[in-house]
TIGUGU-957680 format. One record per residue: x, z, y of N, C-alpha, C in turn; residue in three letters. Coordinates in steps of 0.1 Angstrom, whole numbers, padded with zeros to 4 digits, always signed. Layout:
BEGIN
XZYXZYXZYALA/...
***
This chain:
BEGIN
+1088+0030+1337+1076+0030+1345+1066+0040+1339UNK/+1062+0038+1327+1057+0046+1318+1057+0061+1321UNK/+1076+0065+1317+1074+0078+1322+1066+0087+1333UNK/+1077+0075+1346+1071+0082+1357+1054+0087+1359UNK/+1046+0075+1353+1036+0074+1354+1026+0086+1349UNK/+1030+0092+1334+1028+0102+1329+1033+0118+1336UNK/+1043+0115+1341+1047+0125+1350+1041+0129+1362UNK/+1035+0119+1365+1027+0120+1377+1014+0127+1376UNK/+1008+0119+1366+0999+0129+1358+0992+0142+1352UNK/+1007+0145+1349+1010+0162+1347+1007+0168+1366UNK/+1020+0156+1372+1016+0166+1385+1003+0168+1395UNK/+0995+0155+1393+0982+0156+1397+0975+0168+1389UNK/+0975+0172+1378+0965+0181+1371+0969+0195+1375UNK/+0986+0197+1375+0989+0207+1382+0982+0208+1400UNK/+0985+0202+1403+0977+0202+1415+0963+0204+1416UNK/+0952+0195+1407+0940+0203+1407+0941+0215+1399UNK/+0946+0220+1394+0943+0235+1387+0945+0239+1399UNK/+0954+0241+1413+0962+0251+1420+0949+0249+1434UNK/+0945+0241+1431+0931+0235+1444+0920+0247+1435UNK/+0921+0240+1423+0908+0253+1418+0907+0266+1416UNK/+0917+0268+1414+0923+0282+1413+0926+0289+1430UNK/+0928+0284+1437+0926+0286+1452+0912+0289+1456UNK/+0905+0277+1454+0889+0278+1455+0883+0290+1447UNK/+0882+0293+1435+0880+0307+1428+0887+0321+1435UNK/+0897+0320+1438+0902+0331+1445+0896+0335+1457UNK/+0893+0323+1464+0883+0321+1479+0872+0328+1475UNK/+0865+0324+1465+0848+0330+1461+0850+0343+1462UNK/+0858+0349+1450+0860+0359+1444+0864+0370+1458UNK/+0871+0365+1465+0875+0375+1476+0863+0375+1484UNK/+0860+0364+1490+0845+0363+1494+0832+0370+1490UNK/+0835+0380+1480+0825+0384+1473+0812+0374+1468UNK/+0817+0366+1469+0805+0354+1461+0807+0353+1444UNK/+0798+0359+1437+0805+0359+1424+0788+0355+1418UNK/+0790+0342+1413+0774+0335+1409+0780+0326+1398UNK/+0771+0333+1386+0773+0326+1370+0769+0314+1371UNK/+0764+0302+1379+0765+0290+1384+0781+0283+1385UNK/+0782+0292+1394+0799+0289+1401+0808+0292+1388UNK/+0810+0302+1383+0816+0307+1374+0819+0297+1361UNK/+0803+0293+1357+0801+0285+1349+0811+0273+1351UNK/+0808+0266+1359+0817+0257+1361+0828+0255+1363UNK/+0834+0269+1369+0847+0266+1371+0855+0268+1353UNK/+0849+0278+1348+0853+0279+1333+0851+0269+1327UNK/+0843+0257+1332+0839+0251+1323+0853+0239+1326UNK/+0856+0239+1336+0868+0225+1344+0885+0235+1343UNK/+0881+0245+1341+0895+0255+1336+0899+0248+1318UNK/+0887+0251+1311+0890+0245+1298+0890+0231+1295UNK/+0885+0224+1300+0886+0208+1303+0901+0201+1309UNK/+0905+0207+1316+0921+0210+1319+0930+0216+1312UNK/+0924+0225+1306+0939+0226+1296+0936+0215+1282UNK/+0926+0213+1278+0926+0203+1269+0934+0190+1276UNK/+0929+0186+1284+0940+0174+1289+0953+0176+1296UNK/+0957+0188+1299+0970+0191+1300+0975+0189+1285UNK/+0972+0195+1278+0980+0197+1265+0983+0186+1258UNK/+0971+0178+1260+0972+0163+1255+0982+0151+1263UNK/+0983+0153+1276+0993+0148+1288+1004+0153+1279UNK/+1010+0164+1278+1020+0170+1278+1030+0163+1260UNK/+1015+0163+1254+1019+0155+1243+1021+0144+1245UNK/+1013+0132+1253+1018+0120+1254+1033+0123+1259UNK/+1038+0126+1266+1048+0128+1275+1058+0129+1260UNK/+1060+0139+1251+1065+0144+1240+1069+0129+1232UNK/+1060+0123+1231+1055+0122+1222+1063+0103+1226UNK/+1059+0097+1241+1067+0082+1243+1084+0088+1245UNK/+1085+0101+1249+1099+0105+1252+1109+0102+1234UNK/+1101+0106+1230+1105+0102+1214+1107+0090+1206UNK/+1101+0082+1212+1103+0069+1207+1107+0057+1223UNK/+1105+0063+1236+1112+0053+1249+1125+0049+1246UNK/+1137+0058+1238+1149+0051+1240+1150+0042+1223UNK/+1143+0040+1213+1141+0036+1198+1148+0026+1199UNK/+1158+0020+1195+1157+0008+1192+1162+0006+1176UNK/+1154-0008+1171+1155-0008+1156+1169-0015+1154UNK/+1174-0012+1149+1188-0016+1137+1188-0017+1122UNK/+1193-0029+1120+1195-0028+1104+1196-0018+1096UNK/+1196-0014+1087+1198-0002+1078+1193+0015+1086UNK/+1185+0012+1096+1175+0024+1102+1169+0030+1088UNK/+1170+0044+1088+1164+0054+1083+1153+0062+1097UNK/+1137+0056+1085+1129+0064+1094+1127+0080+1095UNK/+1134+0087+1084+1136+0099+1090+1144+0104+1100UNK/+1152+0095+1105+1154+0096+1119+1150+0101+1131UNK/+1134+0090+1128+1124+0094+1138+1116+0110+1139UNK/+1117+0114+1155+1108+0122+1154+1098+0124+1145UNK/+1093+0140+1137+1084+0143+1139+1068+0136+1140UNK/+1064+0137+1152+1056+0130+1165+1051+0118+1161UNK/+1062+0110+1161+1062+0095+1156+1062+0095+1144UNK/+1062+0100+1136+1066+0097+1122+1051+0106+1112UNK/+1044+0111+1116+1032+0118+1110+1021+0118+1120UNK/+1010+0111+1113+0998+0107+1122+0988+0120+1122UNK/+0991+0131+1119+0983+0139+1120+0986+0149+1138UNK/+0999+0147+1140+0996+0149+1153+0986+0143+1162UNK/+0985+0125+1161+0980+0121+1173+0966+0126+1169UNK/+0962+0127+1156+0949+0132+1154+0946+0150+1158UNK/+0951+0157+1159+0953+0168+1164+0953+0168+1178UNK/+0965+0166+1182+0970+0164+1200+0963+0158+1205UNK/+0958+0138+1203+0952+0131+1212+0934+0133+1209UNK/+0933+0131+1196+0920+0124+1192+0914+0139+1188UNK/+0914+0149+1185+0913+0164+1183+0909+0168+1197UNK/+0912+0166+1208+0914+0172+1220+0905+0170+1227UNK/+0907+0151+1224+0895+0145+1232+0881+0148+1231UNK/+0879+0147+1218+0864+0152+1212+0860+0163+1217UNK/+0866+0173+1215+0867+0189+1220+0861+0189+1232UNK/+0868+0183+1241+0868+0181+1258+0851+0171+1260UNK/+0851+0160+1252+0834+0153+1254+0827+0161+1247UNK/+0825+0169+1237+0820+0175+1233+0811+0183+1247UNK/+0822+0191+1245+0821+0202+1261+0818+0199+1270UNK/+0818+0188+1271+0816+0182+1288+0800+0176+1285UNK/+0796+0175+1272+0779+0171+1269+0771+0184+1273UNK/+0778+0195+1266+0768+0205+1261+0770+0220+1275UNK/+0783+0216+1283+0782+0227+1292+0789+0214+1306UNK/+0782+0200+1310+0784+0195+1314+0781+0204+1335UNK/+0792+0202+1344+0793+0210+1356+0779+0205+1364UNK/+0774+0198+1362+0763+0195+1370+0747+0201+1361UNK/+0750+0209+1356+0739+0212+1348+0739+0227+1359UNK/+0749+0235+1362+0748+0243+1373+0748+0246+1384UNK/+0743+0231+1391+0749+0230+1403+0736+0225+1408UNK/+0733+0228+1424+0718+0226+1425+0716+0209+1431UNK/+0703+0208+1425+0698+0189+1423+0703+0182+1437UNK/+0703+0192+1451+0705+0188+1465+0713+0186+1466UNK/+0724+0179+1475+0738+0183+1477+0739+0183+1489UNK/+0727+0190+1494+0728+0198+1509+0724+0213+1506UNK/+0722+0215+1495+0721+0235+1488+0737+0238+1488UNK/+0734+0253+1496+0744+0255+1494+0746+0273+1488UNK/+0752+0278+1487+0754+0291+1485+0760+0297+1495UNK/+0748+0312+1497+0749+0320+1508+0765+0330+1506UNK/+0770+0335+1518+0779+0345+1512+0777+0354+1505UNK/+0765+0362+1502+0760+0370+1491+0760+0367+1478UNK/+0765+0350+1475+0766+0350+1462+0754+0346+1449UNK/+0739+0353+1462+0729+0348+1453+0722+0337+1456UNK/+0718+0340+1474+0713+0332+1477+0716+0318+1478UNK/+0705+0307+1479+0707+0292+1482+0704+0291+1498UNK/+0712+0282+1505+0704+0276+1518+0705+0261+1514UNK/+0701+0258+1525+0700+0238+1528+0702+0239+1542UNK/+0712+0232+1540+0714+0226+1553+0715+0213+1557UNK/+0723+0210+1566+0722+0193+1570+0732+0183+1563UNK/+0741+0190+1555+0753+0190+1544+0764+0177+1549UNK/+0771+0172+1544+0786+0172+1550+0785+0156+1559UNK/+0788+0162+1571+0788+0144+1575+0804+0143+1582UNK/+0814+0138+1578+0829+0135+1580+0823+0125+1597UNK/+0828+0134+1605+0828+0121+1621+0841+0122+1627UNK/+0853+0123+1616+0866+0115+1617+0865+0103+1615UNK/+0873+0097+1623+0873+0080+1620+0878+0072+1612UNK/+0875+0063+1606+0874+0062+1589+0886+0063+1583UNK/+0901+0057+1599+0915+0057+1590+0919+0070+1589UNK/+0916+0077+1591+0918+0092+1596+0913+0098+1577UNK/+0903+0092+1576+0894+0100+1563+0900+0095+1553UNK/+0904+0080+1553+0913+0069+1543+0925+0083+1538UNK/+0933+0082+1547+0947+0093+1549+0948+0104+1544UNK/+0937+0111+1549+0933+0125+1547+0919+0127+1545UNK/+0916+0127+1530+0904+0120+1525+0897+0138+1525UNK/+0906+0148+1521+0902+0163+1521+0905+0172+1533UNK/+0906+0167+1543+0913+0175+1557+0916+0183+1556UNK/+0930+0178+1550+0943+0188+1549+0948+0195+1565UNK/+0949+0179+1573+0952+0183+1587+0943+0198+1596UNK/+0932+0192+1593+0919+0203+1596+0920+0217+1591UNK/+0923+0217+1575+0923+0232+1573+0936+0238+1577UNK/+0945+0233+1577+0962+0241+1584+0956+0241+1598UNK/+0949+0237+1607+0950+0238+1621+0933+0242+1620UNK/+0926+0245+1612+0915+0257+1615+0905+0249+1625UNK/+0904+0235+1623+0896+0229+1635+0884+0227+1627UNK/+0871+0223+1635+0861+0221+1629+0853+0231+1624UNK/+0854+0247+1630+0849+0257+1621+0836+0255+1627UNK/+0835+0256+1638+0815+0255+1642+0808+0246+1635UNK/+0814+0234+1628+0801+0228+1618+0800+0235+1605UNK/+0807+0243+1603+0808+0249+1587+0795+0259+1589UNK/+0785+0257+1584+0774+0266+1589+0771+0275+1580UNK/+0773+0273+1564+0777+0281+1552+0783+0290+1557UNK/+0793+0295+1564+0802+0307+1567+0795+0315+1575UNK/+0785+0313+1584+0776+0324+1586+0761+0322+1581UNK/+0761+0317+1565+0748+0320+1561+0737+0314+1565UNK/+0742+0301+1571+0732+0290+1576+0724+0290+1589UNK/+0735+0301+1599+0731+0301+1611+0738+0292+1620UNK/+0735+0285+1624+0743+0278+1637+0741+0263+1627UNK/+0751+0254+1626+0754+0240+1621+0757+0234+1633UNK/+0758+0221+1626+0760+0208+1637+0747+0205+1646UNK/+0739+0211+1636+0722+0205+1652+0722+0219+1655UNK/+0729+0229+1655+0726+0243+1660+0711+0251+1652UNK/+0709+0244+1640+0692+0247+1635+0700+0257+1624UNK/+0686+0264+1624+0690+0276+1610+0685+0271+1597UNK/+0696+0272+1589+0687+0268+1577+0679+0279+1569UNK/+0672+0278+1558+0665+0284+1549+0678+0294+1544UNK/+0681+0308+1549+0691+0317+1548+0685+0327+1542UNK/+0675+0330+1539+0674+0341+1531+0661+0343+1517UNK/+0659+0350+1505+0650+0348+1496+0634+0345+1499UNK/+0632+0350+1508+0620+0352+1513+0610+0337+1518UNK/+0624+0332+1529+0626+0319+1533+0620+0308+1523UNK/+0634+0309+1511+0632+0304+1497+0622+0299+1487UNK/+0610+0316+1482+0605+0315+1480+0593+0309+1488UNK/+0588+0308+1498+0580+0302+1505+0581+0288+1506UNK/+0596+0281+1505+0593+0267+1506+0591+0261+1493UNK/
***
């Protein structure tokens, strides 16, 4: 059970790197390129491979000792490596982790991201708007299921509430938001 479990693991992280790395390609083509954004994605790019590397050791590391079983006259050089010198786990698990909180104090992703979570970033990359920010009026089993509207983005529905894609003209109340510097600096 163990295994699978760790396995899983790996495949969930594989999976958000391939979400983030989608989303960065999105900006990037988008011509939205903002050391905010940036910031953080480098900052959840190296936070992922530190715990990939350390998944990947766990994995190494119970695969080495899951089938063990002890017998009389056992010679522990038998044993892995891994199992057998504690300076991996201090390296691989406890080395990794620190690294990773460390990082996560001092270049933590919310330190670049704006106080609102109705701000959003214009397609120019520099600008901020505000808008009326996210309201899900799928019905709840619907959002349970498909908590990221997978369904929605393959079938392209719902694009008139996305008001961010033309720079905070239109939305769900049809109101414009605060779309350009000028705007900005005034409020």
């Amino acid at each position: 059970m163990l295994k699978a479990a760790l396995l899983i693991q790996v495949g969930v992280i594989a999976l958000f790197i391939f979400l983030a790395v989608t989303f960065h390609r999105r900006c990037l083509r988008a011509g939205i390129v903002h050391s905010g954004l940036n910031s953080v994605l480098y900052t959840l790019y190296a936070s992922t491979s530190l715990l990939t590397v350390r998944t990947i050791f766990r994995v190494v590391e119970y695969w080495s000792i899951a089938d063990f079983h002890y017998e009389p006259g056992f010679d522990p050089k038998n044993l892995s490596p891994i199992i057998r010198y504690e300076w991996f786990f201090y390296v691989f698990e406890a080395g990794l982790m620190l690294c990773n909180h460390a990082m996560m104090n001092f270049r933590h992703p919310r330190k670049y991201l704006p106080k609102s979570t109705k701000t959003y970033l214009a397609q120019d990359g520099v600008t901020e708007i505000t808008g009326p920010g996210y309201d899900d009026k799928r019905p709840f089993l619907i959002t349970i299921l498909d908590p990221f509207d997978l369904y929605g983005t393959v079938k392209g529905t719902n694009k008139e509430t996305r008001f961010w894609e033309n720079n905070g003209i239109g939305g769900s109340n049809g109101q414009r938001a605060l779309a350009n510097k000028s705007d900005l600096e005034a409020a």
